[in-house]
PDB file of N, CA, C and O in Angstrom, chain B, residues numbered from 101:
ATOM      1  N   UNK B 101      -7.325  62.689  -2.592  1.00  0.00           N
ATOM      2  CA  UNK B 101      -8.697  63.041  -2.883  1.00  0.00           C
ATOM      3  C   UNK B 101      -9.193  64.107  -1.919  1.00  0.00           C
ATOM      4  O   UNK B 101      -8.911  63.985  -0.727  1.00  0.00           O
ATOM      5  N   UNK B 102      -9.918  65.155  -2.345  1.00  0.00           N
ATOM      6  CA  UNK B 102     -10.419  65.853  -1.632  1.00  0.00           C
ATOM      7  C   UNK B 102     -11.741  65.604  -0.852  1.00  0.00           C
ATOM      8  O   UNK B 102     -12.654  64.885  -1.258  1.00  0.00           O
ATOM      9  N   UNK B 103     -11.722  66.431   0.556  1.00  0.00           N
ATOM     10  CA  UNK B 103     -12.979  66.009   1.175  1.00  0.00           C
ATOM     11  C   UNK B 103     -13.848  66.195   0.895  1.00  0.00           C
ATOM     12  O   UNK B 103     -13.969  67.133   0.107  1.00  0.00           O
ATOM     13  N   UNK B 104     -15.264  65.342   1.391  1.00  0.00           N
ATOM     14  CA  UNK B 104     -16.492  65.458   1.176  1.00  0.00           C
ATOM     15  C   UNK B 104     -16.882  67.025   1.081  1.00  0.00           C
ATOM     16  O   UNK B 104     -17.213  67.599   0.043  1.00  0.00           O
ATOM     17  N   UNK B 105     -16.738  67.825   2.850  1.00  0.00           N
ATOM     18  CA  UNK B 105     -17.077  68.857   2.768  1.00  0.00           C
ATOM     19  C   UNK B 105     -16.580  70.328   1.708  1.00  0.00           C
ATOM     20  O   UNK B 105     -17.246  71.195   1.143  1.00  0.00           O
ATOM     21  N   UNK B 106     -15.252  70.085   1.796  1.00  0.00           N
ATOM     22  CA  UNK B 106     -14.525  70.959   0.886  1.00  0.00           C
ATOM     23  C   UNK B 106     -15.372  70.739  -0.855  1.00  0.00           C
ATOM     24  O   UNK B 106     -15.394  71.794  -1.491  1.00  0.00           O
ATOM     25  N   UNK B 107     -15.847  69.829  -1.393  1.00  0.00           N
ATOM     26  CA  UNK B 107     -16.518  69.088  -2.340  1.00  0.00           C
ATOM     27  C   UNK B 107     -17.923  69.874  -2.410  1.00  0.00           C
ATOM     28  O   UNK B 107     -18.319  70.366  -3.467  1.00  0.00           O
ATOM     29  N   UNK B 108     -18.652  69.957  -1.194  1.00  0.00           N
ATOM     30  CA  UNK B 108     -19.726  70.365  -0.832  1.00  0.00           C
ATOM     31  C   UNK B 108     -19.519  71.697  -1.319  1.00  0.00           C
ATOM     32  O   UNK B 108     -20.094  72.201  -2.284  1.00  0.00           O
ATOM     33  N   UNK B 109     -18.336  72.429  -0.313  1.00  0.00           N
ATOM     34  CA  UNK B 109     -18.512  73.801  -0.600  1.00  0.00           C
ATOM     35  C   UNK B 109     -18.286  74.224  -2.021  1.00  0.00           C
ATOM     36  O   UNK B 109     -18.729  75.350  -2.251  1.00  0.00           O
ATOM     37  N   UNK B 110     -17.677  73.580  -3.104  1.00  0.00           N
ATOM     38  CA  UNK B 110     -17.204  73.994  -4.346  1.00  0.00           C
ATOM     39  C   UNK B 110     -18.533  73.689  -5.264  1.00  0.00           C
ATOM     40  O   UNK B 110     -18.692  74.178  -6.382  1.00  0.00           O
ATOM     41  N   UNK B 111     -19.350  72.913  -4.697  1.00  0.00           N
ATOM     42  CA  UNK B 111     -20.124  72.580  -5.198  1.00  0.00           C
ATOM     43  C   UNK B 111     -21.021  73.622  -5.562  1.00  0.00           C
ATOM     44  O   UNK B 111     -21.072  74.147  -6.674  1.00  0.00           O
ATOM     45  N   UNK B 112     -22.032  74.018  -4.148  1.00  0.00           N
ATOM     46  CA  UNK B 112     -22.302  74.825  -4.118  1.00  0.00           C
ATOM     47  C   UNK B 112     -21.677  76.573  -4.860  1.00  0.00           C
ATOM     48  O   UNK B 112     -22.177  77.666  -5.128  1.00  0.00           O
ATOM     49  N   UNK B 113     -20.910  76.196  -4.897  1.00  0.00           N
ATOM     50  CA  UNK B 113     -19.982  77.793  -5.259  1.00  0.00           C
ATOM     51  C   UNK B 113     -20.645  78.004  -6.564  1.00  0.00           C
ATOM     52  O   UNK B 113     -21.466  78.912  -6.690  1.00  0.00           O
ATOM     53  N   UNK B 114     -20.183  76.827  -8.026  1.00  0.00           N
ATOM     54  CA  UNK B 114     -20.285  76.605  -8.562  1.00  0.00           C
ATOM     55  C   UNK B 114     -21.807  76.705  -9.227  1.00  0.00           C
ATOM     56  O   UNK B 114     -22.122  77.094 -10.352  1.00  0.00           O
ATOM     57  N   UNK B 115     -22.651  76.212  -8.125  1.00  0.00           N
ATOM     58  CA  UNK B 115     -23.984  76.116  -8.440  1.00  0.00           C
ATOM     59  C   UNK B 115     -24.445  77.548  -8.735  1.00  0.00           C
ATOM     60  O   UNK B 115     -24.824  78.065  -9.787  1.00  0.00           O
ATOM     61  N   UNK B 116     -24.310  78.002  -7.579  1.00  0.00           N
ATOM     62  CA  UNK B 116     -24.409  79.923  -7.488  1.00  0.00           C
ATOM     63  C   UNK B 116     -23.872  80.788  -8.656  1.00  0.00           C
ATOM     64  O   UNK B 116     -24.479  81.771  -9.082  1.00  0.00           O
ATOM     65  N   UNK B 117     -22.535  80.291  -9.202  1.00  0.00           N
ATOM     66  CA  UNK B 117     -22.504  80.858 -10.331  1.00  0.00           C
ATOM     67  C   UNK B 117     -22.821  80.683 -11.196  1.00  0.00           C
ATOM     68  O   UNK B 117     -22.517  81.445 -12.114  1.00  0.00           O
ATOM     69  N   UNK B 118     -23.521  79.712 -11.379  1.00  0.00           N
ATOM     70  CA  UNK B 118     -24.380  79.211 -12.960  1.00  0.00           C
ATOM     71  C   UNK B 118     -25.478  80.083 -12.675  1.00  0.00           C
ATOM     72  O   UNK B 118     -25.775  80.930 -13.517  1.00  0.00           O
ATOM     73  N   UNK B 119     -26.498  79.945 -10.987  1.00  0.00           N
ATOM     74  CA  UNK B 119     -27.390  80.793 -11.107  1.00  0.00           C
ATOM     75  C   UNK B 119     -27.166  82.271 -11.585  1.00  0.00           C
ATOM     76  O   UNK B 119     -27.953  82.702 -12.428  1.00  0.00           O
ATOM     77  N   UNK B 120     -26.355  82.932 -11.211  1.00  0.00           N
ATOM     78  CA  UNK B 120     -26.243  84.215 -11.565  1.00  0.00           C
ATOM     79  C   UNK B 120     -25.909  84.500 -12.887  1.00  0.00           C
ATOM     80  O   UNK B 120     -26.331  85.492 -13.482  1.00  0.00           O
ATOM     81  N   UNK B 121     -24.936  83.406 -13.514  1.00  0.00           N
ATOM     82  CA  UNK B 121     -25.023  83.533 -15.282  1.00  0.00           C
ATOM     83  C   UNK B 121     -26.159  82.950 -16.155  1.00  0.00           C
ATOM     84  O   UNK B 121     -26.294  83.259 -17.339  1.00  0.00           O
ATOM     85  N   UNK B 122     -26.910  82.149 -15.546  1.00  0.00           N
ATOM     86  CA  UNK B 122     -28.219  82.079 -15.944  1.00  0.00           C
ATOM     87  C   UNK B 122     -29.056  83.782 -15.974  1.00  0.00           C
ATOM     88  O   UNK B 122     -29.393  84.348 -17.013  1.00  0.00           O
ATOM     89  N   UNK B 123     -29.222  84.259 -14.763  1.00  0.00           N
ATOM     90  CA  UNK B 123     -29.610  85.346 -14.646  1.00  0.00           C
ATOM     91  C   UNK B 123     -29.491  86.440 -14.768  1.00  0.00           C
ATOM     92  O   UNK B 123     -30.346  87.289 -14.516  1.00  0.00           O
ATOM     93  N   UNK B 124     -28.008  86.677 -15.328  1.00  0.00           N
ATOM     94  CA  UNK B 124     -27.468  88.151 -16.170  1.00  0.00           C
ATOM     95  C   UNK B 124     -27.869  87.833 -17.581  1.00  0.00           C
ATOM     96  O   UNK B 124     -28.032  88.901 -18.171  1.00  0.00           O
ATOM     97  N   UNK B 125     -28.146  86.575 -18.542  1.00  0.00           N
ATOM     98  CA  UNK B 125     -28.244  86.514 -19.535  1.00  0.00           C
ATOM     99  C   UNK B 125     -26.807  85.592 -20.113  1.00  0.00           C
ATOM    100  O   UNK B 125     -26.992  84.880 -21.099  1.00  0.00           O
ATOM    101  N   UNK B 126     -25.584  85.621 -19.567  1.00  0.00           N
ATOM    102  CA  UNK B 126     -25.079  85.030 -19.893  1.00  0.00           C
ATOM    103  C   UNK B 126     -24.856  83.856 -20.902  1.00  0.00           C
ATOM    104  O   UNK B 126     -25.313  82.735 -20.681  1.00  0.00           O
ATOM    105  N   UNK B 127     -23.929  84.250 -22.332  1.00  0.00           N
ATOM    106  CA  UNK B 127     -23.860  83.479 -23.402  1.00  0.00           C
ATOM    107  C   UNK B 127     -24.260  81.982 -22.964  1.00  0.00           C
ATOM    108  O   UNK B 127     -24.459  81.796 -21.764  1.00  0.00           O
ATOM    109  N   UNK B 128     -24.354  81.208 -23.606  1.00  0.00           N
ATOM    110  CA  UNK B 128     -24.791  79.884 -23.503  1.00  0.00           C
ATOM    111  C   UNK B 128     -23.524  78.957 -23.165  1.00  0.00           C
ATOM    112  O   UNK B 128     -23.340  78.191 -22.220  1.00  0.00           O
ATOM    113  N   UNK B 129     -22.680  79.304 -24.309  1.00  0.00           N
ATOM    114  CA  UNK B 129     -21.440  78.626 -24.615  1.00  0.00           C
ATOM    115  C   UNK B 129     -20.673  78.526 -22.888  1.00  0.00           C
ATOM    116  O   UNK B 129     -20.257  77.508 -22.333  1.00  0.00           O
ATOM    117  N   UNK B 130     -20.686  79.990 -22.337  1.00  0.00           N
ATOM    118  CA  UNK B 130     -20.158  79.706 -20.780  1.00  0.00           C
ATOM    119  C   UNK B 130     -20.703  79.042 -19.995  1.00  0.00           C
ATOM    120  O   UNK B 130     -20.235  78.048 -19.440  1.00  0.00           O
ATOM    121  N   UNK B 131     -22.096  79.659 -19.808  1.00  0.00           N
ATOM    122  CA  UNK B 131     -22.978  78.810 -19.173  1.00  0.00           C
ATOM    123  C   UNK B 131     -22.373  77.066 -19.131  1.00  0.00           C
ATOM    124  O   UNK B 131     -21.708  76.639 -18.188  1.00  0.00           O
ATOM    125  N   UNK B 132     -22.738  76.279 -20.268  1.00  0.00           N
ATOM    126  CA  UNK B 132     -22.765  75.217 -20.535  1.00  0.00           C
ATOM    127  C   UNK B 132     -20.834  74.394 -20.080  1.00  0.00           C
ATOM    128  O   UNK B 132     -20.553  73.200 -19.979  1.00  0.00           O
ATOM    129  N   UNK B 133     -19.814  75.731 -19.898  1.00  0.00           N
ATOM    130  CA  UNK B 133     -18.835  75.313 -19.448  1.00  0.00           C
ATOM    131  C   UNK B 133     -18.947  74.975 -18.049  1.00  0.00           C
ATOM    132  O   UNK B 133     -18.516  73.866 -17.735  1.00  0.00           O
ATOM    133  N   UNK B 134     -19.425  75.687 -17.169  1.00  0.00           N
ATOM    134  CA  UNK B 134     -19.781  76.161 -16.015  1.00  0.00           C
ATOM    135  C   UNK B 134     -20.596  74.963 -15.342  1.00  0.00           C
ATOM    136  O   UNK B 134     -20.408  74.547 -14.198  1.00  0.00           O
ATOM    137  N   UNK B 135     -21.827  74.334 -16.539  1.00  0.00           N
ATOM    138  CA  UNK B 135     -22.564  73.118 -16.299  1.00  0.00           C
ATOM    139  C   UNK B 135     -21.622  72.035 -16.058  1.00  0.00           C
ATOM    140  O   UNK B 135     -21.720  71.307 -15.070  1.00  0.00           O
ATOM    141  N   UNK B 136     -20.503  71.883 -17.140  1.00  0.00           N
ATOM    142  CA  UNK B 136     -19.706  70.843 -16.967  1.00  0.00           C
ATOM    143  C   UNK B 136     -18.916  71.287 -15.731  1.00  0.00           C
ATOM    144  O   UNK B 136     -19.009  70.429 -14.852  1.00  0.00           O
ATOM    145  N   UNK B 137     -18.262  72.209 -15.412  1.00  0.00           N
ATOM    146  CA  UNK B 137     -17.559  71.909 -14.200  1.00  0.00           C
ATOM    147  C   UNK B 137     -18.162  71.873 -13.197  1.00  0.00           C
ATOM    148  O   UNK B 137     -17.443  71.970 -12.202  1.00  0.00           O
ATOM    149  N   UNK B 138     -19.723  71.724 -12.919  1.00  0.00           N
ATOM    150  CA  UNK B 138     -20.522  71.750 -11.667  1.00  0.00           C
ATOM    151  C   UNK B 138     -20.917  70.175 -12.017  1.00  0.00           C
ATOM    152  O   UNK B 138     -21.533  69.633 -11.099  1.00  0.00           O
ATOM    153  N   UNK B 139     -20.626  69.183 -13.408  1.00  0.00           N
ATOM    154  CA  UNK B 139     -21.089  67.819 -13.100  1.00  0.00           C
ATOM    155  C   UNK B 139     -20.166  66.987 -12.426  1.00  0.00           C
ATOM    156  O   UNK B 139     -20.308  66.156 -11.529  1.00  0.00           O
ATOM    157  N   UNK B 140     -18.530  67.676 -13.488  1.00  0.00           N
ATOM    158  CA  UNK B 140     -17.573  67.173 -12.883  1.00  0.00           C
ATOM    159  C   UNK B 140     -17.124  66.666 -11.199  1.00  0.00           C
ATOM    160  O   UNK B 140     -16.704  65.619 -10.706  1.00  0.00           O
ATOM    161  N   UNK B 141     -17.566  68.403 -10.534  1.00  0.00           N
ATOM    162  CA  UNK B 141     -17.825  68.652  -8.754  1.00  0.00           C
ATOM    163  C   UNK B 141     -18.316  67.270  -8.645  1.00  0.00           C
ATOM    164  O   UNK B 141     -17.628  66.310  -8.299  1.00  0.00           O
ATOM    165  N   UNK B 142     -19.554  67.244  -8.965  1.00  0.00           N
ATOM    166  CA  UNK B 142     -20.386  66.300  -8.647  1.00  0.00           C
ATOM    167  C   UNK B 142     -20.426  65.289  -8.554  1.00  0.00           C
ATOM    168  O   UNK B 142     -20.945  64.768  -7.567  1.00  0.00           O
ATOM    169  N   UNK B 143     -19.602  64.208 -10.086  1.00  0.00           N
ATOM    170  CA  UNK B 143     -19.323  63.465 -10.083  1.00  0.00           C
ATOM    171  C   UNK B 143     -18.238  63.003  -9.397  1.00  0.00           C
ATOM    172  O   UNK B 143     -18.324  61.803  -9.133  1.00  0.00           O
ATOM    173  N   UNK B 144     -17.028  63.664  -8.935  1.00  0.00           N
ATOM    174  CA  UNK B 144     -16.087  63.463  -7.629  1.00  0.00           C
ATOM    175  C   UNK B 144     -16.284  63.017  -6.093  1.00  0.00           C
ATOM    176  O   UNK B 144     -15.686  62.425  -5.195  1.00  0.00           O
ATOM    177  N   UNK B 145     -17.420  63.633  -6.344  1.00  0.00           N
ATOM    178  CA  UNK B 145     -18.323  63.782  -4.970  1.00  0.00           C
ATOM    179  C   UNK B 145     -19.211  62.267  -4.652  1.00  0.00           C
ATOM    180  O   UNK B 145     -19.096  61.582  -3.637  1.00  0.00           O
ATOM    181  N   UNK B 146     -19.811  62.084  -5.444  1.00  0.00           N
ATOM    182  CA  UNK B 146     -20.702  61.021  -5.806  1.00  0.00           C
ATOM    183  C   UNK B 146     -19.342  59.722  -5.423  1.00  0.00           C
ATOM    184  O   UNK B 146     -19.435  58.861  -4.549  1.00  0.00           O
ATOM    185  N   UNK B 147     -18.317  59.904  -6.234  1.00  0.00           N
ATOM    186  CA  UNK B 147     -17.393  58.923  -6.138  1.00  0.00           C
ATOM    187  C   UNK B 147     -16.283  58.809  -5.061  1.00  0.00           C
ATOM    188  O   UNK B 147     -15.590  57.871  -4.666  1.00  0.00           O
ATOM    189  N   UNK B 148     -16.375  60.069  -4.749  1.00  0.00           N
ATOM    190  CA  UNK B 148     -15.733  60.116  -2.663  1.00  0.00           C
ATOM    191  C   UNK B 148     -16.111  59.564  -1.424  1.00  0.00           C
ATOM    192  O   UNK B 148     -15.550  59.181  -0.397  1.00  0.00           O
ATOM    193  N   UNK B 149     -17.468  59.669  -1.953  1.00  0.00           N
ATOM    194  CA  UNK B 149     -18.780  59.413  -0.728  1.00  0.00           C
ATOM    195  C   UNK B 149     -18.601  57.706  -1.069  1.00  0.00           C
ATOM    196  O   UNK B 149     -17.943  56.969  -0.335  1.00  0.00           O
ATOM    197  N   UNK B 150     -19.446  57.146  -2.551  1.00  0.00           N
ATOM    198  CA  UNK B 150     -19.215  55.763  -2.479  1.00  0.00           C
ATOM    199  C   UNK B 150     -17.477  54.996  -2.169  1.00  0.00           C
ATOM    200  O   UNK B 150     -17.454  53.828  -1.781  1.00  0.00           O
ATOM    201  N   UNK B 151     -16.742  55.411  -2.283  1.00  0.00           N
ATOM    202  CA  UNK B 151     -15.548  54.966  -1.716  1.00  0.00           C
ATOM    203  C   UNK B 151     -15.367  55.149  -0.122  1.00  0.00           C
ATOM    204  O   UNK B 151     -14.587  54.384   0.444  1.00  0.00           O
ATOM    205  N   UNK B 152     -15.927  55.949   0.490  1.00  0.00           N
ATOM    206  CA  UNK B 152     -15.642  56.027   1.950  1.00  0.00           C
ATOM    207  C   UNK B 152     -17.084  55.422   2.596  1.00  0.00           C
ATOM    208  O   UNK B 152     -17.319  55.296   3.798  1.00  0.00           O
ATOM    209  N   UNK B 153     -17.996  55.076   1.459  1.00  0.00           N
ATOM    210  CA  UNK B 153     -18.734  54.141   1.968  1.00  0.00           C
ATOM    211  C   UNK B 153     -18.834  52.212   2.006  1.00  0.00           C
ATOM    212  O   UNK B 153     -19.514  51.386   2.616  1.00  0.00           O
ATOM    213  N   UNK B 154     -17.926  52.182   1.157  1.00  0.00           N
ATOM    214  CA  UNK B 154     -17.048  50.925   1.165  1.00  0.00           C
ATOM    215  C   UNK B 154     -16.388  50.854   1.863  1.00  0.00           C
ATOM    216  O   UNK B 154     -16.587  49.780   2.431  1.00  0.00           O
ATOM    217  N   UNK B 155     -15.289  51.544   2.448  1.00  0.00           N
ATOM    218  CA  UNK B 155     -14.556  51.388   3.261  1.00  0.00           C
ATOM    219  C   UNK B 155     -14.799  51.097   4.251  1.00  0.00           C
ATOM    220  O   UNK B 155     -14.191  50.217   4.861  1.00  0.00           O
ATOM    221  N   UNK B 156     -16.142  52.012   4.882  1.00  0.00           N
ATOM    222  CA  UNK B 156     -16.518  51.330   5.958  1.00  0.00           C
ATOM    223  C   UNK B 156     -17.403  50.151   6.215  1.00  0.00           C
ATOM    224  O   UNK B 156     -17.679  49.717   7.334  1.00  0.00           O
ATOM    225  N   UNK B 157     -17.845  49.647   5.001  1.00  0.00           N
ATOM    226  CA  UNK B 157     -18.362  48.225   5.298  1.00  0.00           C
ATOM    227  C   UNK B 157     -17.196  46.868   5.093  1.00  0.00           C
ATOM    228  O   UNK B 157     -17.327  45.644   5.132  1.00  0.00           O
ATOM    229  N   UNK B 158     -15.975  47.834   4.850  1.00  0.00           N
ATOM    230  CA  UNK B 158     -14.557  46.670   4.866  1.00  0.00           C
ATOM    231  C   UNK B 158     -14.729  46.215   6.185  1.00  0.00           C
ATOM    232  O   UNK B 158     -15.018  45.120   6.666  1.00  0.00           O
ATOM    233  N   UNK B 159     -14.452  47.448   6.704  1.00  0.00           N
ATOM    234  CA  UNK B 159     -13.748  47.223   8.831  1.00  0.00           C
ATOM    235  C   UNK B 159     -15.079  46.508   9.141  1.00  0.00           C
ATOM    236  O   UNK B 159     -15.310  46.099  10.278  1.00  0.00           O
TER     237      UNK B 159
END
């Protein structure tokens, strides 16, 4: 699994390029690809964090 931060940064990446294809006009159809791979990020993320937050209420 990849790290939190590395997660963070793709995240962000991702985010930035939706803004800017939001803002050239960019077809919808990409756009809306672009949405899914920034929920996907997200949802990895969401599920990295709660797993390494279990973990530490194991120890």
């Amino acid at each position: 699994m990849r790290h939190l931060l590395e997660l963070k940064r793709e995240i962000e990446s991702v985010r930035e390029e939706l803004d800017v294809a939001v803002q050239n006009g960019v077809e919808g159809t990409e756009c809306y690809e672009i949405s899914l791979q920034l929920d996907s990020l997200i949802a990895d993320y969401m599920q990295l964090k709660e797993d390494k937050i279990q973990l530490r209420n194991c120890s």
